[in-house]
Each structure stands twice: as C-alpha cells, then as structure tokens.
C-alpha positions in Angstrom: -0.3 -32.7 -4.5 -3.9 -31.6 -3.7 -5.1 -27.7 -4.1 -6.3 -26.3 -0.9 -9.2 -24.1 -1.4 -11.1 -22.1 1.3 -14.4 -20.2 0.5 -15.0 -17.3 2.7 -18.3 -16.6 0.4 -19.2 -15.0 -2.6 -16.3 -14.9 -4.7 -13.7 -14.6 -2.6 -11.2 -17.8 -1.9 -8.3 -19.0 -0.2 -6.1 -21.3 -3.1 -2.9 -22.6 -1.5 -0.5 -24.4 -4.0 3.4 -25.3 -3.8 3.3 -22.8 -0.4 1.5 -19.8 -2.4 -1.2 -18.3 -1.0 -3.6 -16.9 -3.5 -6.8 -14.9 -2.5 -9.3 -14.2 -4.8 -12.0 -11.1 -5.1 -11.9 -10.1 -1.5 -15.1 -9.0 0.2 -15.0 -8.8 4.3 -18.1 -6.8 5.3 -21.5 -7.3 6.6 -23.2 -4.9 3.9 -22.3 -3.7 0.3 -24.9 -0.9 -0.1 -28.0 -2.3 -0.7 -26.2 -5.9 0.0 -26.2 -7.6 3.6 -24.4 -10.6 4.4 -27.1 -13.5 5.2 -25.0 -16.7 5.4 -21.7 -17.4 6.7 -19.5 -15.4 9.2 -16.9 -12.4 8.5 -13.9 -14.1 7.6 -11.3 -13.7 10.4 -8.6 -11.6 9.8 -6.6 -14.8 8.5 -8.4 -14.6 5.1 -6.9 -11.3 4.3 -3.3 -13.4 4.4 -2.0 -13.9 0.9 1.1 -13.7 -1.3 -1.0 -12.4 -4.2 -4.3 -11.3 -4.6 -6.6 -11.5 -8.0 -9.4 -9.1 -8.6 -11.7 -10.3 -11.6 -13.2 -6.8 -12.4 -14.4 -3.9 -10.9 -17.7 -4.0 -9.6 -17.7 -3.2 -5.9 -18.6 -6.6 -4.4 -15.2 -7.8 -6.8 -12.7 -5.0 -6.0 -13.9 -3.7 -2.9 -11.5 -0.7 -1.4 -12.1 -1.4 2.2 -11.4 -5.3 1.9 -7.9 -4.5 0.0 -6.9 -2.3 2.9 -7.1 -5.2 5.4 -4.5 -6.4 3.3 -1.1 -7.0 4.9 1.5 -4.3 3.5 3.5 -5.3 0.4 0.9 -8.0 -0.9 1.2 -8.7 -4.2 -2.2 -7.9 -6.5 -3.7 -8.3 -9.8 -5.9 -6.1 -11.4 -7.7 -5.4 -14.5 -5.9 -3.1 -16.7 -6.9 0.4 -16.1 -8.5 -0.5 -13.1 -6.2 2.9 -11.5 -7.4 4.9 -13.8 -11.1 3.4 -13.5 -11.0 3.5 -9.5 -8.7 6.7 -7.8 -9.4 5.3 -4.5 -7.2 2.1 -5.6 -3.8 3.8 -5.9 -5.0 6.0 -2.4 -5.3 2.1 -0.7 -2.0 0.8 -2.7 0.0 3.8 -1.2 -1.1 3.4 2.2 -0.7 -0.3 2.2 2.4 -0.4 0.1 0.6 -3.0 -2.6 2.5 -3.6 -5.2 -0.6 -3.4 -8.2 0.1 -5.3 -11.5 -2.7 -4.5 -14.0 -3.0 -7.3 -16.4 -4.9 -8.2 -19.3 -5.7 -11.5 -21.0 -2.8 -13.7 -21.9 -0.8 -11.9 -19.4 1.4 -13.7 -16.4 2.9 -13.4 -13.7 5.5 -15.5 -11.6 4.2 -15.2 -7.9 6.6 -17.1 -5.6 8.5 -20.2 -7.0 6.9 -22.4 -9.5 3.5 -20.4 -9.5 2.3 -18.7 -12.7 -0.8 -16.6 -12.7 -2.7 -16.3 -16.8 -4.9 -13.7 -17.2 -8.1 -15.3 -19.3 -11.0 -13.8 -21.0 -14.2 -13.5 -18.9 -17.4 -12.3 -20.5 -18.7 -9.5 -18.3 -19.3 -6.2 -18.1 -17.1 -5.5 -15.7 -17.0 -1.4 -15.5 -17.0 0.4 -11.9 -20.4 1.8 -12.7 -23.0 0.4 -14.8 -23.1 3.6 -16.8 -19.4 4.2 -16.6 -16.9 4.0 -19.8 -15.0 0.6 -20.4 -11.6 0.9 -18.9 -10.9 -2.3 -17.9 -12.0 -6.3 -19.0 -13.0 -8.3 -16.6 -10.7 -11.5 -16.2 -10.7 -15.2 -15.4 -7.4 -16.1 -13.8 -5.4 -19.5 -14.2 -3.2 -20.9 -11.4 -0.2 -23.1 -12.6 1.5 -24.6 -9.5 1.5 -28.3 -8.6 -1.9 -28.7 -9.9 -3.7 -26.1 -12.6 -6.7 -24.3 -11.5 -9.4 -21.8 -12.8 -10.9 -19.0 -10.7 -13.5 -17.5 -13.6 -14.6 -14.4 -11.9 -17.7 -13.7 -13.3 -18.7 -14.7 -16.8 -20.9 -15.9 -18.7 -20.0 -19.1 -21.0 -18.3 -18.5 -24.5 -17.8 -20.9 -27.3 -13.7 -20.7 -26.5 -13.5 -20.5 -22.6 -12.3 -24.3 -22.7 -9.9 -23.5 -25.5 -8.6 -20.0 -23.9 -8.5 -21.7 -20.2 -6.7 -25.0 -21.6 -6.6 -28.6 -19.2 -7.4 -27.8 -15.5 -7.4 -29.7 -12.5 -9.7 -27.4 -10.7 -12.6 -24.9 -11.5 -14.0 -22.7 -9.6 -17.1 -21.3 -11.2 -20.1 -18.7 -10.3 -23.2 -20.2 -10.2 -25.4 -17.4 -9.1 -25.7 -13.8 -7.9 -26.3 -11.5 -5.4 -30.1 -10.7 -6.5 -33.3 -12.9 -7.6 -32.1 -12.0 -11.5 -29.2 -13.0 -13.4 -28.6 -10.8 -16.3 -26.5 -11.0 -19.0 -22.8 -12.2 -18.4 -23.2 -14.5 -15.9 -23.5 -18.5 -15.2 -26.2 -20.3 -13.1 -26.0 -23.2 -12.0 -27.2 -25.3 -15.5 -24.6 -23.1 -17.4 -21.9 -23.4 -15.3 -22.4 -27.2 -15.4 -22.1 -26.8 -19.3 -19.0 -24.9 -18.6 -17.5 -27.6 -16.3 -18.0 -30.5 -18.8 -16.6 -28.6 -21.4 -13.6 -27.9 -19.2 -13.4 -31.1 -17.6 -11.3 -30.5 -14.5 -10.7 -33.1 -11.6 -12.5 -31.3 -9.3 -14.4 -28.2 -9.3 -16.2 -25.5 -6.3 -19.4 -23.1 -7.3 -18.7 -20.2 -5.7 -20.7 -16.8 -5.9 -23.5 -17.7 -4.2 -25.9 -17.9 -1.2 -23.9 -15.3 0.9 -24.8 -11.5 0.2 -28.5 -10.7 -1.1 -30.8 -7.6 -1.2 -32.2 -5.7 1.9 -35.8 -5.7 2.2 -36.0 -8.8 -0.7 -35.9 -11.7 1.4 -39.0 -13.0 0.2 -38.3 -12.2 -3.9 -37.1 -15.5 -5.4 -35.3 -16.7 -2.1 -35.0 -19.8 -4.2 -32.2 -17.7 -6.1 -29.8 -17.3 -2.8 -30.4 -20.7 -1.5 -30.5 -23.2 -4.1 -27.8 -22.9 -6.7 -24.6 -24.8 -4.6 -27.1 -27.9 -4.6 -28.4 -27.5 -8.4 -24.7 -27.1 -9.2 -24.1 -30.2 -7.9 -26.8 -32.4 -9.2 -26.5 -30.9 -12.9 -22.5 -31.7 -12.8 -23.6 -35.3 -12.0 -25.4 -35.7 -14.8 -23.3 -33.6 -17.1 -19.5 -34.2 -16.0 -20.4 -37.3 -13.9 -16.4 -38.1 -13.6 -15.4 -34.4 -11.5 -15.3 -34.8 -8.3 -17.7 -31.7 -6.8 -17.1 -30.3 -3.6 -20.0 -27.5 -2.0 -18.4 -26.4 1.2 -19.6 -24.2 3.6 -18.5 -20.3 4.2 -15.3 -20.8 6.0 -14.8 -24.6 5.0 -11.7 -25.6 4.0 -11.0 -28.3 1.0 -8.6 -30.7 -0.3 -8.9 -31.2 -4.1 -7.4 -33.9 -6.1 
C-alpha cells in the first residue's frame, strides 16, 4: 500500500501508514523570532491531528512549545532524550495537554497503533536548545515501519553509516536546505542530500526543509538559498538515483508514494 505524506513546510509532515497518523517537527506560526513564514499558508488546524508525534531535536523551529500545545490531548510524542530536562516549558505543555512524552534515543522503538514501529536513528546535528547550551539531548532521524518503511531524517548532515544505521526504505524524506542564506555544519543541501538518497536507495523520496521560513529584513541575501533547493533536489536525484521516484509538492500538498 502507498505512504501518504503531506508537507505543511519546513520540516513538519503528515505520514499516514496502516491507519497511523504520524506528524513530524511541528511548526504552525507565521514568525519564529527573527523567522517569518514566506511561502505556504498556516496549516489548518487538521495538521495538528496525529496518533504520534516525532520531534528530531531541540532547536525551536524542531520542538516548538506553542505548536505542541495545538496538539489534541493524549497525543502520543517522541522526543529526544533529555529533552524535559533541556526544555522546562515541555513538561508545563505535556501537563496541560495530557501528552504522553517518550524520550528516546538511537536504536530505540516504539509500537504506535497496530503494526507501526517507530526506530530512533542517528542524525548528525547539533541539536542543543541553545547554541551555547550543554548537550542534553541527540538529535534523531526516525524510521517508520508500517506497510511500507520510511525515513524522516530531521536534520543532519550525511555520515559514512546513515544507510547502514537506517537500513532498506521505501521512502526518504530528507532536508535539503535551511532557514538562512548559510548552511553550516550538520546539515544536507540539496547535492548532499542527493548523495544521501542514492546511498539509501528508497522508492520514493520528498526534500523537505525548505523554501518556507527565512530571515526578516534578508530577502534580498542569497534568495537563491530559499527558493531553489526543492528543484536542485530534484534534478541532482535524476542524475544520481535516477530509479526513485521524486516527488516536490507544494506546502499543504498531499502525496501518494509507491
């Protein structure tokens, strides 16, 4: 059966598989301090509808408090381990929303529903609250196993044992860019995540983190940086993993995936 996968921007997601409803990095505002939302609408309130949610890391446009509390009471959610300690203002939203927080780390899982297993996976990113801040928590890649298999990565940046550590997916969703006309450390364009998805070799695969938040006042720095990296996604998975089948959709668009 095909993966259902909805980008509401950035990083977050809709995956639905064997009835579960998975939500990835949730981020429903029009401005993340010195982040505005240039492309795509708010999500509706639908988006914040899941069985389990998976938070990558900690960084505020990844775990972002007033996002989670949109959440419906009870959802299920994965976190970074430590990310309670790392963040007091989570347990203050999971006790007035009565989310039932898992912190995991990698090579962890989790049954969600019936027949859907959630792995916790390496990601290489600095994923602290605060750039200066201690290291409480990794940041994470998570793995879906339902009726198909599929890879959200968070944020990363490619390692020599991601396809190794990931293992045979169906579908990838990668980051392929940022939310500022730099990249640093930790993270995949659009060339590197192609590496990554011919070294993973899914089905299909979605670039995500991208072309929806970018900075106030630096429209005109690198705009290249916001706009370009869904399309140079695309054309460098043609030429690198010419047999997965890419899909680009637009904030809000829904998608089948093989």
């Amino acid at each position: 059966m095909p993966v259902e996968v909805t980008w509401w921007g950035h990083a977050t997601c809709t995956v639905e598989d064997s009835g579960v409803r998975l939500l990835t990095d949730p981020l429903f505002t029009r401005r993340l301090a010195h982040l505005r939302r240039r492309r795509g609408a708010l999500p509706p309130p639908e988006a914040a509808r899941a069985d389990v949610v998976l938070v990558s890391h900690l960084h505020a446009d990844h775990l972002h408090l007033p996002s989670l509390a949109r959440l419906a009471k009870g959802t299920r959610l994965l976190v970074p381990r430590g990310a309670r300690r790392a963040v007091p203002g989570l347990a203050r939203i999971a006790g007035v929303r009565s989310l039932r927080v898992t912190e995991v780390s990698p090579g962890d899982e989790v049954t969600v529903g019936d027949g859907v297993c959630v792995r916790a996976v390496t990601a290489r990113h600095d994923g602290r609250r605060l750039p200066f801040g201690p290291h409480f928590s990794p940041a994470l890649g998570y793995v879906v196993h339902g009726t198909s298999t599929t890879y959200f990565a968070g944020d990363t940046g490619l390692f020599d044992s991601m396809a190794e550590e990931v293992g045979a997916v169906d579908v990838a969703l990668l980051p392929v860019g940022g939310w500022g006309p730099y990249l640093g450390p930790g993270h995949l364009d659009a060339a590197r995540a192609a590496d990554a998805l011919a070294a993973l070799a899914p089905t299909a695969a979605v670039p995500v983190h991208y072309g929806t938040y970018w900075p106030i006042g630096m429209d005109a720095v690198r705009p290249h940086e916001f706009h370009a990296p869904g399309g140079e996604f695309v054309r460098h998975a043609a030429r690198l993993a010419p047999k997965v089948a890419v899909r680009a959709p637009e904030h809000g668009e829904r998608v089948l995936l093989p």
